[in-house]
N, C-alpha and C positions, 0 to 999 in steps of 0.2 A: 365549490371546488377551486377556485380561483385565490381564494383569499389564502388557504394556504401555501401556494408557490410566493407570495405577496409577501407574507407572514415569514417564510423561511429567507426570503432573498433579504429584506429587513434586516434580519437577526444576523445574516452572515455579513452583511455591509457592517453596521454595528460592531460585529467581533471584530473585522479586517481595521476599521476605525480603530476600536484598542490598544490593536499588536502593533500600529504603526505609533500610538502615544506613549505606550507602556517602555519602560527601559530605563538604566539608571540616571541617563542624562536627558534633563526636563526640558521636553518642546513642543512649544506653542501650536494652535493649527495654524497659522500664518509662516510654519519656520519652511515650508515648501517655496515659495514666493521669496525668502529671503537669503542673505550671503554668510558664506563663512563657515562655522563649525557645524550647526546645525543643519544645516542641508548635506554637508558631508555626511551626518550621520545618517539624515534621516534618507538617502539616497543609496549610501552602501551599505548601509545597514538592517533599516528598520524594513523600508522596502524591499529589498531582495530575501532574506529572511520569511515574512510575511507571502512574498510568493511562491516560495519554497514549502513552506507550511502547507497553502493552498493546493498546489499540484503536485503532494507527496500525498496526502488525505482522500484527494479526488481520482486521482491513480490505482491507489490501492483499493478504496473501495469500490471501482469500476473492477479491478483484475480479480476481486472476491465476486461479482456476479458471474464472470466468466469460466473461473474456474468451480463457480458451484454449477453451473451450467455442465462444463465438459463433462464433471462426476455424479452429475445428477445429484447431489445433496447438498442440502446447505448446510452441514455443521463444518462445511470445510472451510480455510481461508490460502490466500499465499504466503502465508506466516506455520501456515498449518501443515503443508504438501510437501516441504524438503526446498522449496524455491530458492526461500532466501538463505537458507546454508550451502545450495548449490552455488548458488553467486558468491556467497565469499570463497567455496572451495577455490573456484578462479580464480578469484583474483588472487589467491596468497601463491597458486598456482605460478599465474603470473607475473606478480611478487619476485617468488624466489626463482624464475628460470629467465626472467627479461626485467628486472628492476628499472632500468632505466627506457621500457616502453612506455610509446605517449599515452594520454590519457582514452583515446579512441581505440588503442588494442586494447587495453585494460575491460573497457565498455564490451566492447566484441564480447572479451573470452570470457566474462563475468554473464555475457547474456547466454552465449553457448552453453556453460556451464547449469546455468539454471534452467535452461532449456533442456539438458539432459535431467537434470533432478527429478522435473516437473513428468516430463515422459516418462521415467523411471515408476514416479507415483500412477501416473495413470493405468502401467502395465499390472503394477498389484490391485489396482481399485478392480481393472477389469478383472482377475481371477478370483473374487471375493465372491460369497454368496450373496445373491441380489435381495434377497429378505434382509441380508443382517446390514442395515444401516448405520449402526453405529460403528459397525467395522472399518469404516472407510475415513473416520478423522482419527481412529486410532491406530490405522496404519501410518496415517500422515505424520502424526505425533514421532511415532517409532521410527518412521523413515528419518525424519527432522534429527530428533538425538540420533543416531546415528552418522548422519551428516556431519555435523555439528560434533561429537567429537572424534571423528576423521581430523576434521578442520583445527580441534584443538590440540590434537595429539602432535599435528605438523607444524603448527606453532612453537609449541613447546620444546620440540628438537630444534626447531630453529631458532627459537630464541626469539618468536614474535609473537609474543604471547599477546603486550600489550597491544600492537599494534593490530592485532585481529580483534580484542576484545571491541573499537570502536567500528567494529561491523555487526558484531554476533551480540553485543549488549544492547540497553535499552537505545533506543533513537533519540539525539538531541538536536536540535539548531541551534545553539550557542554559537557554534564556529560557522553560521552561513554568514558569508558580506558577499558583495556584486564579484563575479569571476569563478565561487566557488557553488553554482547552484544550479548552472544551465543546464546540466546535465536530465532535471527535473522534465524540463518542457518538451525532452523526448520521450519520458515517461507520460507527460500529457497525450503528447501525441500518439503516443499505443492507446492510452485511454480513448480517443477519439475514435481511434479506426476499429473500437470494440463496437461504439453506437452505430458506425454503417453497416456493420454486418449485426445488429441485433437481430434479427429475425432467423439470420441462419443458428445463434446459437440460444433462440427458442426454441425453434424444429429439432436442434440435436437434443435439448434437454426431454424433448418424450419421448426417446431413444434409439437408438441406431435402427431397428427393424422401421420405425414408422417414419424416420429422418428419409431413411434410402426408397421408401416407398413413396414419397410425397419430392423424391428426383434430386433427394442431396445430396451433396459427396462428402458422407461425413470425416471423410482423411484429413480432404481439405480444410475444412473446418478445425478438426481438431490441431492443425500444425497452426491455423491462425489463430487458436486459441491459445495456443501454450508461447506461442509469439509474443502475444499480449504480454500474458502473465510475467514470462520470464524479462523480456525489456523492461516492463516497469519495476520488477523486486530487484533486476540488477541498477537501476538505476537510483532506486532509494537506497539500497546497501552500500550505492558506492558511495552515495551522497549524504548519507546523514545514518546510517545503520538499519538496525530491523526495526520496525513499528508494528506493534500488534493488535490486532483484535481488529483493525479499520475495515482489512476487508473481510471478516468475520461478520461483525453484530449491524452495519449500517445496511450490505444488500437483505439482512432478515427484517431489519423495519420494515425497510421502502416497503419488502414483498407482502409485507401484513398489511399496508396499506395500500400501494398500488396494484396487488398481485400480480400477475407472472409477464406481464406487456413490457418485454424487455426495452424495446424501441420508445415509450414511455419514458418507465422507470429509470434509464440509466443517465439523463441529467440529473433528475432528483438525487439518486446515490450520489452521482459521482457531488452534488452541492452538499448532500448532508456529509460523506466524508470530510469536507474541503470544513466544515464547520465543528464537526466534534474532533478533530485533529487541534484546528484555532483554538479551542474553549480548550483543550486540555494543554494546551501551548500556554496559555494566557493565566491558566492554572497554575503551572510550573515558574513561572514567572510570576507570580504572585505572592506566593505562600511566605517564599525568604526574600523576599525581593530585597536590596539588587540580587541576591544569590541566585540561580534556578536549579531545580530539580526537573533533572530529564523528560521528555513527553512519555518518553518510552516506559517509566516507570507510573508514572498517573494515568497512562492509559491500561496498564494492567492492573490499576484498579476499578478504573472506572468502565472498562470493557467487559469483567469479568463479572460486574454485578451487573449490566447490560444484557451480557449472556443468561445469566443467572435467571433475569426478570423476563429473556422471552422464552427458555425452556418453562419455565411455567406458568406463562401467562398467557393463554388460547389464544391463537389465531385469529381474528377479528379484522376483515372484508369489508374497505367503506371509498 
């Protein structure tokens, strides 16, 4: 059992290793230690980026346990619920009626906003027939397009078309350097304050009747769960766009392999996000190098046949 926490933490040192040497201008492992260009880079650049990657991966695939938790299913994600089109309705919101507010109200109304999305979806999940399971990522879907072209329709009158599309298209880090990415390690920080309450949204996930009988208050619960959610998708939206599938397909590994011991499992997620974010990061920057191709698009590939392999590949408990 041990060898594999060993084995993953390894592999994600390794990737971080990479993403800090990969890029078009070539440096030494020594160029930390020394003066001039090189450490400029590799300071506002390569490292801030790199952590940016780290705690947008580790984020989202913590806010994907949470929110499979609130709805009781896993085929849901916050890419999946209406979240992250509710974050940008706000901000274009905010955009067009305060252009010139600081970046802190932007944050606010972008988390409000997704905060209402996300409640929005759980009021349909709750009126869904509880047999029909699959109904509940296909409301998410519906709710999502619909959001989303809300969002584009008001663009399009306003003539910010472009300027939405670097929310609502695929996620890149191209444009992170030091100054433009802090916004991230608030989103870390909702990811943390999910693992002190894991236990409470173990209890909610075997459902309200058995949550309220074992003395929980599942309100409560649920407003700190859609907390979670919503801070983290507005904070990756504002910061680098939507990113998909992370917190989808990484809480269904862990749970094939750790199962359901949330207070467990939610380092491992949140480190295997933090690592198949980097690997398709590292991807994108690789293929045309110096060119890159978006995360956001290699991960709708490589998420998709992810999904693809655990809808049919049995469950397996080890």
């Amino acid at each position: 059992m041990t060898a594999r926490p060993l084995a993953a933490g390894l592999v994600l040192a390794l990737l971080v290793l990479a993403s800090l040497g990969l890029g078009a201008a070539q440096i030494g492992p020594g160029a930390a230690a020394g003066e001039g260009w090189t450490t400029l880079v590799l300071m506002e650049s390569r490292l801030p980026r790199t952590l940016a990657v780290l705690l947008t991966g580790a984020a989202l695939a913590v806010a994907g346990v949470v929110i499979q938790s609130l709805v009781r299913n896993r085929f849901v994600g916050p890419d999946t619920a209406g979240t992250g089109e509710s974050a940008a309705l706000g901000l274009l919101a905010i955009t067009l009626l305060a252009p010139g507010a600081p970046i802190w109200v932007k944050m606010v109304v972008a988390s409000l906003s997704a905060m209402a999305g996300t409640a929005l979806f759980l009021q349909i999940v709750r009126r869904l027939p509880v047999r029909e399971v699959m109904l509940v990522p296909i409301a998410g879907l519906v709710l999502s397009g619909i959001i989303g072209a809300v969002v584009t329709w008001i663009a399009w009158e306003a003539d910010l078309l472009q300027f939405v599309g670097t929310w609502l298209m695929s996620g890149e880090f191209s444009g992170v350097i030091a100054g433009r990415y802090e916004l991230l390690w608030i989103a870390g920080a909702a990811a943390g304050l999910a693992w002190f309450a894991a236990d409470r949204f173990a209890i909610l996930s075997l459902g309200d009747q058995v949550a309220t009988g074992l003395g929980l208050s599942t309100r409560g619960v649920m407003r700190l769960g859609m907390v979670v959610v919503s801070v983290v998708s507005a904070m990756v939206v504002t910061t680098v766009g939507m990113i998909p599938f992370v917190g989808l397909v990484v809480p269904n590994i862990v749970a094939r392999v750790m199962g359901d011991n949330l207070r467990a499992s939610i380092p491992v997620v949140a480190a295997g996000g933090a690592g198949l974010l980097l690997a398709c990061d590292l991807v994108g920057r690789i293929v045309r190098h110096p060119y890159e191709i978006p995360v956001g698009t290699i991960l709708g590939v490589v998420g998709s046949v992810i999904f693809l392999w655990l809808l049919y590949r049995p469950a397996v408990r080890g």
